[in-house]
TIBA-189040 format. One record per residue (C-alpha): residue in three letters; x, y, z. Coordinates in nm, 2 decimals, m for minus. Layout:
% residues N
NODE type     xx     yy     zz
NODE  ala      X      Y      Z
...
***
This chain:
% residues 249
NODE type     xx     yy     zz
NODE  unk   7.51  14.50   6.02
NODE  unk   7.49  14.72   5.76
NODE  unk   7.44  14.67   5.36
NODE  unk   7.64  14.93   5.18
NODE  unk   7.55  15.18   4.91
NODE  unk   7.72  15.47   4.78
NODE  unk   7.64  15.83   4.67
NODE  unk   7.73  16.19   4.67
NODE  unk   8.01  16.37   4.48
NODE  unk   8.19  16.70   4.34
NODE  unk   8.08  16.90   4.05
NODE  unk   8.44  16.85   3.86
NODE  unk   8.58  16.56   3.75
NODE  unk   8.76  16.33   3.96
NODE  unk   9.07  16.33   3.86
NODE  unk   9.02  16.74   3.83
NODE  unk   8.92  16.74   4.20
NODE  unk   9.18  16.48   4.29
NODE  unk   9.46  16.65   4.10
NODE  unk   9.37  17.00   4.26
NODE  unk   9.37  16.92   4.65
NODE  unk   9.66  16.63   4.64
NODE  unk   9.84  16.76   4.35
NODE  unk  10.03  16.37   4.32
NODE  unk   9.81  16.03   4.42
NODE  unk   9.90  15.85   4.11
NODE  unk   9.72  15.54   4.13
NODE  unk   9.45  15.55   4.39
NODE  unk   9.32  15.88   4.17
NODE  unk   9.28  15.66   3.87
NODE  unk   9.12  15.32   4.05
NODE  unk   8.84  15.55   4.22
NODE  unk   8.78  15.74   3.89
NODE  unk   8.72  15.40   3.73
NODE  unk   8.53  15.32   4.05
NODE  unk   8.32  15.61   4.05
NODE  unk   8.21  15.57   3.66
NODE  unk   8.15  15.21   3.72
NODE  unk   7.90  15.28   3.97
NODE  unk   7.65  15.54   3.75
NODE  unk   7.89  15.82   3.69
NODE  unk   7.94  16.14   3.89
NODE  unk   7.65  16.29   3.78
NODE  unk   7.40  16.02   3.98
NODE  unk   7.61  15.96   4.29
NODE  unk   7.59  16.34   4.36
NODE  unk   7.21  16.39   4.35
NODE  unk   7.14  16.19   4.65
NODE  unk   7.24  16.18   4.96
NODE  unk   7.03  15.92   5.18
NODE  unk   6.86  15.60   5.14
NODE  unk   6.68  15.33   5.26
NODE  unk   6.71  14.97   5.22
NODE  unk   6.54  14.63   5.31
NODE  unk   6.78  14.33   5.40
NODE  unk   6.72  13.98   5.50
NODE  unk   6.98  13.72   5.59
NODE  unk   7.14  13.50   5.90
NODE  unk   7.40  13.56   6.15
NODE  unk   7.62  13.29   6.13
NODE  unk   7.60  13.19   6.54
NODE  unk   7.53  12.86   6.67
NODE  unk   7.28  12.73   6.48
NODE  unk   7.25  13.02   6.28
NODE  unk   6.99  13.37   6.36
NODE  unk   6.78  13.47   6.11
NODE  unk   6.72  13.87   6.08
NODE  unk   6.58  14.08   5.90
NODE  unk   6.70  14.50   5.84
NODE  unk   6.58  14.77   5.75
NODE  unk   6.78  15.12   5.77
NODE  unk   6.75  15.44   5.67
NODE  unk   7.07  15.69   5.65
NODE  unk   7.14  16.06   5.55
NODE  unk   7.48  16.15   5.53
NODE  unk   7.71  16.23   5.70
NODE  unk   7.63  16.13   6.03
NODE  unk   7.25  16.02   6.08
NODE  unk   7.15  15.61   6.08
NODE  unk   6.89  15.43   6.18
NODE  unk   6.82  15.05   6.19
NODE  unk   6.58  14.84   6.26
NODE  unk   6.67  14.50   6.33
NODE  unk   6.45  14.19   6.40
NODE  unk   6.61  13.88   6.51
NODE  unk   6.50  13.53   6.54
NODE  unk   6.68  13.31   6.84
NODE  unk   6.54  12.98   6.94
NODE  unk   6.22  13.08   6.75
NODE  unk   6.14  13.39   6.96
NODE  unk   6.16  13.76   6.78
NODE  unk   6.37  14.01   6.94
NODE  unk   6.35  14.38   6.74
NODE  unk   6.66  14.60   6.84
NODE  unk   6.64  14.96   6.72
NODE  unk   6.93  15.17   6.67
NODE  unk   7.01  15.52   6.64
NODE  unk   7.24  15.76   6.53
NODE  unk   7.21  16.13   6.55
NODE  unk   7.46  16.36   6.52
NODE  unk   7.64  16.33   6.85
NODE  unk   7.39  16.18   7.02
NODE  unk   7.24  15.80   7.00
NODE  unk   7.01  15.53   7.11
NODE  unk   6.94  15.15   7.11
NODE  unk   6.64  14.98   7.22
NODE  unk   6.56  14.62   7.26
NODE  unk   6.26  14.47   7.25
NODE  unk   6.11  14.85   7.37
NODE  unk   6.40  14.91   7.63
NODE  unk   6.54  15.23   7.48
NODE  unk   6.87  15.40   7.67
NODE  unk   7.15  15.60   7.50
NODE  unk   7.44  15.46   7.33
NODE  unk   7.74  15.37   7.56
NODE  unk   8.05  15.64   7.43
NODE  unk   8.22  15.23   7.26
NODE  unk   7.86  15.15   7.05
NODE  unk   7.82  15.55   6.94
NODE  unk   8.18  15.57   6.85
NODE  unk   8.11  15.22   6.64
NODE  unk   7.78  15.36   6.50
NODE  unk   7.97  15.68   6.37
NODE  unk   8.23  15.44   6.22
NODE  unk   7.96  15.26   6.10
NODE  unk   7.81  15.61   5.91
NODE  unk   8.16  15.65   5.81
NODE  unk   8.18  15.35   5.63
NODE  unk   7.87  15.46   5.43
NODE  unk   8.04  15.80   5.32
NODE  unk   8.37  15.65   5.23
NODE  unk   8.18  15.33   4.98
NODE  unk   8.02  15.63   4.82
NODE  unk   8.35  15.73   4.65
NODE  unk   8.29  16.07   4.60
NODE  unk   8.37  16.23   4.92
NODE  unk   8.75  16.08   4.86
NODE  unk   8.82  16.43   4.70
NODE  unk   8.85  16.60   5.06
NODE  unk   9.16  16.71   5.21
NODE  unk   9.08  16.53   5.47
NODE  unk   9.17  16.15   5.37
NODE  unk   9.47  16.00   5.27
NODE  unk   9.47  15.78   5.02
NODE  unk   9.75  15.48   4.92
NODE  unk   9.82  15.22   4.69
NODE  unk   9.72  14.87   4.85
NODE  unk   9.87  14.67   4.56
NODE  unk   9.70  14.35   4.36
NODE  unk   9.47  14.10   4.53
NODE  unk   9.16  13.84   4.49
NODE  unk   8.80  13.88   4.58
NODE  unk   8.57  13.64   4.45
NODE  unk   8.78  13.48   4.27
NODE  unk   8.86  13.75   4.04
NODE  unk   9.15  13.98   4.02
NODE  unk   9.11  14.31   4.24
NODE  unk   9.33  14.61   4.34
NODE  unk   9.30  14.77   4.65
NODE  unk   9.31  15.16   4.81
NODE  unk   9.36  15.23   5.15
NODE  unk   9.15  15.52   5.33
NODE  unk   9.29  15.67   5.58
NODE  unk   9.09  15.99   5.82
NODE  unk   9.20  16.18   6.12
NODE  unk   8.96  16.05   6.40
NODE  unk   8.87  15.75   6.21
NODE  unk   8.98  15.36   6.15
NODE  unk   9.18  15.31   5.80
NODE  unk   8.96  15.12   5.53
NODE  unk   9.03  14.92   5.25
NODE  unk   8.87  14.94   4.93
NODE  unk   8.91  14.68   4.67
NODE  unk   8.79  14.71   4.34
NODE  unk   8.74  14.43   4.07
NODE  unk   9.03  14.50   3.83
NODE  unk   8.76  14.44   3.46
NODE  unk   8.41  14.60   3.58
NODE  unk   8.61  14.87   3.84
NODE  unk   8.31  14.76   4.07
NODE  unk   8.40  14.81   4.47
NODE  unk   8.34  14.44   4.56
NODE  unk   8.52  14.44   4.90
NODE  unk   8.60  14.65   5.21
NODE  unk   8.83  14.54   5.49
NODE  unk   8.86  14.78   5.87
NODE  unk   8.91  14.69   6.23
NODE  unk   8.59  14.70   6.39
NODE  unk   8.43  14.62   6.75
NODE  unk   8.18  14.33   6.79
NODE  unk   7.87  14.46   6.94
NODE  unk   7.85  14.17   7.17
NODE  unk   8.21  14.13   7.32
NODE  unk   8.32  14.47   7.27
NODE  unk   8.68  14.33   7.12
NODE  unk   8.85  14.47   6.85
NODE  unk   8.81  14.22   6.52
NODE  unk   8.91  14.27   6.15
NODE  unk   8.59  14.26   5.93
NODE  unk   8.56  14.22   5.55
NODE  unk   8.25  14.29   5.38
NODE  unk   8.25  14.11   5.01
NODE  unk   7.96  14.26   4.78
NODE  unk   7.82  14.07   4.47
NODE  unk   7.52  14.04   4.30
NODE  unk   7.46  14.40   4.15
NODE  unk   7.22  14.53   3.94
NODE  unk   7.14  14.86   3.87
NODE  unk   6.88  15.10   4.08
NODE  unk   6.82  15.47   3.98
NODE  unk   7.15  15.47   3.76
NODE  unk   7.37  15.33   4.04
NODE  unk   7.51  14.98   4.05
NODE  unk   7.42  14.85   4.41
NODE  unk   7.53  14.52   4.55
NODE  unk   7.25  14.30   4.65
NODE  unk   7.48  14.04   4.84
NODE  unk   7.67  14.08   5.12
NODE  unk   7.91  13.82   5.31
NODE  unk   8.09  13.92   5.64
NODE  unk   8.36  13.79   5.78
NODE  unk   8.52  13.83   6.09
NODE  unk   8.90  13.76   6.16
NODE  unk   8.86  13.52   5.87
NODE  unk   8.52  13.31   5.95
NODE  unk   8.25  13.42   5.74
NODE  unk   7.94  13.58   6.04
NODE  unk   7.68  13.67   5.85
NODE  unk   7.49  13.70   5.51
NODE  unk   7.25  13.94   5.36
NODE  unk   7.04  13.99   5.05
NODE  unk   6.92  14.31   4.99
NODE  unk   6.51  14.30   4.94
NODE  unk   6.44  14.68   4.86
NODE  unk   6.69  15.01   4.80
NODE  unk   6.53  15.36   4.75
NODE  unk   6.81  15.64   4.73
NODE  unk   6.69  15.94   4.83
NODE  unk   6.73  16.34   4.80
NODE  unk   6.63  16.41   5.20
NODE  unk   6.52  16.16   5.50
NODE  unk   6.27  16.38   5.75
NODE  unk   6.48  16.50   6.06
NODE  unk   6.20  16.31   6.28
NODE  unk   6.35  15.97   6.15
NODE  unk   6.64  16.02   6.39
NODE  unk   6.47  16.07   6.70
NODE  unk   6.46  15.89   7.02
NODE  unk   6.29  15.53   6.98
***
């Protein structure tokens, strides 16, 4: 469960950069350079390139399970989250890592590495974080399309599909008046069955934190039932996270 919040970007323009290494993307170029200058500008999503963030919310299972979050990230590929979980009333903290290659989860104090299914979700999970940031959608490396008109809360959106050798497609949705990102849609696993389940993450709620417009709601659903909610308590971006943050629980 992660709360997202996006960052880092080239010295140019976007639609410089854009035009340069995909010399036609038509509309996609000009949603994500609304996008991008929605969110603070380039200037202020390139200065930082990690964060840290306080969430509390509930899983929507059974009754429902209160959590609370708190992760730290530096791009492109380090994460870390602490989770702490109420069921039937008792506390259960589940830690876990992401390090390069390499990664860990521990429950309750049981640490043991990541099986190959969780790291490869954890890396999609950092790759989520890289691709909400905006900026790095000026790489050769993604493919970008035109998802068309939709809703999201309520409001008119329009949508961009990401797509990444090595990586699941994403959809981006932005709201069509403030050019906010306010939705992202990708096949995901869930971490307790292991199967395959389309996710949507909805963002509202956001208010401005170091120049950057951060959502401090998010509701996920899962193949169309809504599984958990989270309000974000705390966001600190960040120029640098120590390398020790990433270690072994």
């Amino acid at each position: 469960m992660r709360l997202p919040i996006r960052l880092p970007i080239f010295c140019l323009s976007l639609a410089m950069a854009l035009g340069q290494q995909r010399p036609v993307l038509g509309q996609p170029a000009v949603i994500l350079q609304k996008g991008i200058k929605a969110h603070g500008g380039a200037a202020n999503l390139n200065r930082l390139k990690a964060g840290h963030t306080k969430t509390e919310g509930k899983i929507e299972l059974g009754d429902g399970i209160p959590f609370s979050q708190e992760a730290i990230y530096q791009l492109p590929k380090q994460l870390k989250e602490v989770q702490e979980l109420y069921i039937n009333g008792q506390k259960r903290t589940v830690i876990v890592v992401l390090d390069g290659a390499r990664g860990w989860i521990s429950n309750n104090g049981q640490t043991a590495p990541l099986t190959d299914e969780l790291l490869r979700e954890l890396t999609e999970a950092a790759y989520l974080l890289r691709v909400t940031r905006l900026a790095p959608l000026a790489d050769r490396s993604f493919e970008l399309s035109d998802l068309g008109d939709a809703e999201v809360n309520g409001r008119p959106a329009t949508g961009v599909r990401v797509s990444s050798r090595g990586h699941r497609d994403l959809s981006l949705y932005f709201d069509v008046e403030s050019s906010l990102l306010v939705k992202v849609q990708r096949r995901t696993r869930d971490a307790a069955t292991m199967k395959e389940v389309t996710e949507e993450r909805v963002y509202s709620d956001f208010r401005e934190i170091d120049g950057i417009q951060t959502p401090q709601k998010t509701i996920v659903y899962r193949d169309g039932k809504r599984f958990m909610v989270g309000t974000v308590r705390q966001v600190n971006f960040l120029e640098k996270v120590s390398e020790d943050t990433f270690s072994k629980p």
